[in-house]
Legacy VTK file of the C-alpha trace (Angstrom):
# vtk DataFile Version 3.0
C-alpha trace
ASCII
DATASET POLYDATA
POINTS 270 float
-179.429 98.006 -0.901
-177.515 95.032 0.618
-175.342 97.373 2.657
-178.771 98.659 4.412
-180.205 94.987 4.209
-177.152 94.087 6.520
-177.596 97.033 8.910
-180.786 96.661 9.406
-180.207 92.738 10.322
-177.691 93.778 12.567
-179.866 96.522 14.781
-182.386 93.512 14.611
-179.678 91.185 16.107
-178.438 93.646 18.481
-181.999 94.648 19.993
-182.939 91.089 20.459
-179.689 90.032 22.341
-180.363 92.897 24.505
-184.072 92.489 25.219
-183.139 88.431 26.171
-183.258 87.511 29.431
-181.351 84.837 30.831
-181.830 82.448 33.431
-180.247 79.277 35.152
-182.565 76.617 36.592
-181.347 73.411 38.812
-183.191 70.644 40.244
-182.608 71.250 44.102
-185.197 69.188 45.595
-184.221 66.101 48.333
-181.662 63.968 47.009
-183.379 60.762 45.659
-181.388 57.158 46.166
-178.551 57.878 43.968
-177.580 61.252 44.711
-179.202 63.581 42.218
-181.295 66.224 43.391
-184.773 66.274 42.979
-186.646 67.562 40.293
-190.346 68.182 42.678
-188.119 71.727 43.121
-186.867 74.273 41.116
-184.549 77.027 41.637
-184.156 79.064 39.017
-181.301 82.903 38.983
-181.991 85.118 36.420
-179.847 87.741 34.512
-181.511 90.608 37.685
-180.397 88.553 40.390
-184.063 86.802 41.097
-183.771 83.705 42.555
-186.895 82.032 42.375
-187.440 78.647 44.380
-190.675 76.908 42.743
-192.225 73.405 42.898
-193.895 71.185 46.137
-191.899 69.542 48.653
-189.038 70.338 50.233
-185.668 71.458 49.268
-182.310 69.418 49.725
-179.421 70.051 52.249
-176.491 71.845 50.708
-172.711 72.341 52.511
-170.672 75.281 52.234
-167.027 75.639 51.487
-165.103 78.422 52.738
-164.444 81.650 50.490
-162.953 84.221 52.951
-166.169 83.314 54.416
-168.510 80.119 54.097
-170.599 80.060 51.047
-173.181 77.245 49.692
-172.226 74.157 47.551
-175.289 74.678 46.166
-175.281 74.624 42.343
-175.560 77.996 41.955
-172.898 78.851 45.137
-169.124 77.625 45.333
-167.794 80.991 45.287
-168.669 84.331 47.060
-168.885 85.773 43.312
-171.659 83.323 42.357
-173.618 84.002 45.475
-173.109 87.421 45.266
-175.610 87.290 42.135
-178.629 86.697 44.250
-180.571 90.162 44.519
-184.285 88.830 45.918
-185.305 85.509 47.334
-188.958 84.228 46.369
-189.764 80.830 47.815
-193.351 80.506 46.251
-196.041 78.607 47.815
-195.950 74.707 47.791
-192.303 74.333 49.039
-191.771 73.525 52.762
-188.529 73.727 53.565
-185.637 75.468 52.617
-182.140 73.463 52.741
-179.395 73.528 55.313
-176.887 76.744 53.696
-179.239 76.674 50.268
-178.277 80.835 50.571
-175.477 80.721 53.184
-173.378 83.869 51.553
-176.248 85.601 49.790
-174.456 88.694 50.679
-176.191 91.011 48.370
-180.009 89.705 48.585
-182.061 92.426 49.847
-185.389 91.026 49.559
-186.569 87.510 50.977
-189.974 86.262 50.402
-191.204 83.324 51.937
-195.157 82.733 52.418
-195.678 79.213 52.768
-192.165 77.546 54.119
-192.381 75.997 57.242
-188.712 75.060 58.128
-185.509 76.795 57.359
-182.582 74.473 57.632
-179.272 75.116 59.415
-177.102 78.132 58.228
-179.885 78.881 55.207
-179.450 82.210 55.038
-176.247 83.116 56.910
-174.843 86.248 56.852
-177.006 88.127 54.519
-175.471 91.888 54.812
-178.271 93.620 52.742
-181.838 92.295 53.959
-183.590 94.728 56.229
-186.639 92.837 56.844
-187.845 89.672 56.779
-191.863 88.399 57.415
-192.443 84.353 57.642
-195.794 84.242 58.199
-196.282 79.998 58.402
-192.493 79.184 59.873
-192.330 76.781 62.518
-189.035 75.841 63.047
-185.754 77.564 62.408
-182.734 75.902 62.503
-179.347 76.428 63.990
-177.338 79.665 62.668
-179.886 80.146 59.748
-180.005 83.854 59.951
-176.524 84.466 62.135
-174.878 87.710 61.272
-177.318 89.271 59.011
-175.851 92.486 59.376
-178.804 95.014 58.827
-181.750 93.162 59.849
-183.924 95.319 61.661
-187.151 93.600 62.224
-187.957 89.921 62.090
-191.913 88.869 61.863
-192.520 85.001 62.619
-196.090 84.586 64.141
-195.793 80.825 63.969
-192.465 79.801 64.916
-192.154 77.162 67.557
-188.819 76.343 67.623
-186.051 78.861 67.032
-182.083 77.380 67.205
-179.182 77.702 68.498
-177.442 81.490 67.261
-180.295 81.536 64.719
-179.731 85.350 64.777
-176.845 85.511 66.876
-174.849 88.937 66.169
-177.379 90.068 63.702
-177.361 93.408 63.242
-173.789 94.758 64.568
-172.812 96.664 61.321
-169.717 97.990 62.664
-170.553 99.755 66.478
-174.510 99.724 65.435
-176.858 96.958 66.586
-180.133 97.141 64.709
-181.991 94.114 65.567
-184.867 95.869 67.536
-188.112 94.150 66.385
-189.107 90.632 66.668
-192.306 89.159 66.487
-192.958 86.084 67.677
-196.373 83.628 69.624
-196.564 83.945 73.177
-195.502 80.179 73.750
-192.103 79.192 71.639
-189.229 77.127 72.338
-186.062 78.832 72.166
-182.364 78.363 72.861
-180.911 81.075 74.896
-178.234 81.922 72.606
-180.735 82.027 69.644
-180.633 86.090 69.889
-177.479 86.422 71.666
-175.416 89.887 70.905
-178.109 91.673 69.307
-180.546 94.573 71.059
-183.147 91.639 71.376
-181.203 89.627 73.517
-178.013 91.241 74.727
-177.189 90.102 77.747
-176.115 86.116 78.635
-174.554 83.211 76.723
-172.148 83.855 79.536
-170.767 86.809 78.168
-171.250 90.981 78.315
-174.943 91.874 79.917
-174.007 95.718 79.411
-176.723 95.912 76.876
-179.589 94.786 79.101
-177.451 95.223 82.556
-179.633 94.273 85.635
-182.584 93.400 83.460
-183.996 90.274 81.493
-183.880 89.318 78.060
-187.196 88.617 76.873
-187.779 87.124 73.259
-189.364 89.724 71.017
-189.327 92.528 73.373
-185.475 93.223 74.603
-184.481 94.450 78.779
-187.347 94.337 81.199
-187.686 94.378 84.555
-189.797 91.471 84.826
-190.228 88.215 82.362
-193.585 88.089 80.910
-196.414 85.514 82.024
-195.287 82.318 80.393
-191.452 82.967 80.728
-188.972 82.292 84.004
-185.642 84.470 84.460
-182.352 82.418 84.187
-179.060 82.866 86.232
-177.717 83.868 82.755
-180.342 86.997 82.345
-183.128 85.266 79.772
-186.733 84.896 80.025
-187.093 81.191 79.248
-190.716 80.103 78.084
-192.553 77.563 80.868
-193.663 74.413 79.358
-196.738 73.520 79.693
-198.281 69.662 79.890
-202.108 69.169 80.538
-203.689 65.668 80.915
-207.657 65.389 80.412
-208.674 62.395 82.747
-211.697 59.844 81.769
-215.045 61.422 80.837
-216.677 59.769 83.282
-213.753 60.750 85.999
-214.952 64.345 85.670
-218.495 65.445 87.335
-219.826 69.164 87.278
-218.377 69.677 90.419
-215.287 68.755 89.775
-214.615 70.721 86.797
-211.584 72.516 87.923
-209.628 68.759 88.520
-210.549 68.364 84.970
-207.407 69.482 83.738
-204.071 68.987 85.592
-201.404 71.751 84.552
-197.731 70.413 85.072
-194.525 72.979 85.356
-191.209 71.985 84.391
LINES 1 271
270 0 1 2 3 4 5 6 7 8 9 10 11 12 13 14 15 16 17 18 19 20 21 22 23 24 25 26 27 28 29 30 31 32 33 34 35 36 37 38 39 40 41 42 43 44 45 46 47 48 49 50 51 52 53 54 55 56 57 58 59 60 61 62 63 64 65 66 67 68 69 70 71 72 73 74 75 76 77 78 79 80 81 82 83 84 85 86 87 88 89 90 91 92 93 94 95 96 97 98 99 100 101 102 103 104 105 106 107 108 109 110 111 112 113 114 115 116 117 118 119 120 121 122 123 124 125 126 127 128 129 130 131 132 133 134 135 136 137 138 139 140 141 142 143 144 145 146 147 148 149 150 151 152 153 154 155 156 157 158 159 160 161 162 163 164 165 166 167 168 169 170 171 172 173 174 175 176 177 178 179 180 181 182 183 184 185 186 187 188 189 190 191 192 193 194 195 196 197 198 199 200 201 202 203 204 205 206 207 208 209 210 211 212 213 214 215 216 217 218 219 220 221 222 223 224 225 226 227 228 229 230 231 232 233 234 235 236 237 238 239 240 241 242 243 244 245 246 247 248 249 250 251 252 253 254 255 256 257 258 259 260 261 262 263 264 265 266 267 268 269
């Protein structure tokens, strides 16, 4: 009777272990005064590989050291082994921003989610090799390198971005001889660097460099080689459409008559 007493504790034991799941959770919001990160944020890795950033408020900066190549200092980085454990990426609703390299070597995430951040910092998410996809529906501003050499990236959806960095998604998409980057949408007015696309089917030509991929043509942002840069956008000596900023000025109300409506507003090109 003992002898089945004790097996039967022991299947108990062994079935609860197994159905546990375990998870990690840090404080990763903006450093605070004396150097600890800020609790406003959560990140939290479970046993699947879901990391799950939670909270209000914006995430802190991280650095990266160098593992055969650069990885976060994160509290959940430091090695390519510990990054390697991130599977999916869900920043829920409520945080902002996502840190400078807060996923820089997130080699093996196939799946980011993102609905309400606004701002990815520098290097974020660079070089991602397994994400195919990625939709950031309130994005404004994307920082320097943050998606550089994500190596299967096929399609990038940012209907809000305004500002988009230097080599933000420079070389994405050249797994080995294949260049997938085909697909990016983006507003009709934007701000962006000329070398934020550079080596990829999106923007193959310039940066000074090989123009075999768009040869006589212009690179326009979130459509490849045409002939012609779109309304909005002036060709460059180095072979990109670069958006025309606009100023208006509204003089007085009581400069402006009926019939003189069309001096109402003075357009400025620069």
């Amino acid at each position: 009777m003992k002898r089945l007493r004790f097996l039967g504790l022991m299947i108990y034991l062994i079935s609860a272990f197994a159905n546990k799941t375990y998870a990690e959770t840090w404080n990763c919001g903006e450093k605070d005064s004396e150097g600890n990160y800020g609790a406003n944020v959560k990140c939290t890795l479970d046993e699947n590989g879901n990391f799950t950033v939670s909270g209000t408020g914006n995430m802190a900066d991280f650095g990266y050291v160098t593992d055969g190549l650069p990885v976060s200092t994160a509290p959940w980085g430091g090695t390519q082994a510990n990054m390697n454990r991130i599977k999916n990426i869900v920043v829920e609703s409520g945080v902002d921003e996502i840190g400078a390299n807060a996923f820089n070597g997130a080699r093996k995430a196939e799946n980011i989610y993102m609905p309400g951040v606004k701002k990815i910092g520098t290097l974020a998410f660079y070089d991602p090799y397994a994400a195919t996809s990625i939709y950031m529906p309130l994005v404004e501003n994307i920082g320097n390198g943050a998606f550089k050499y994500s190596k299967v990236l096929e399609s990038v959806d940012m209907p809000n971005v305004k500002v988009i960095g230097d080599g933000a998604f420079r070389g994405c998409c050249n797994d080995g001889l294949k260049n997938k980057l085909k697909y990016v949408g983006v507003p009709d007015e934007l701000i962006v660097d000329e070398n934020a696309f550079s080596n990829t089917l999106v923007s193959g030509c310039g940066n000074g460099g090989d123009c075999g991929n768009c040869g006589d043509k212009f690179v326009q942002a979130g459509a490849g080689c045409v002939g012609n840069c779109f309304d909005g956008y002036y060709p460059t000596s180095k072979g990109y459409c670069e958006v025309i900023k606009l100023r208006y000025t509204i003089p007085e109300a009581d400069a402006a008559t009926s019939d003189d409506f069309e001096n109402t507003i003075e357009w400025i090109f620069e």
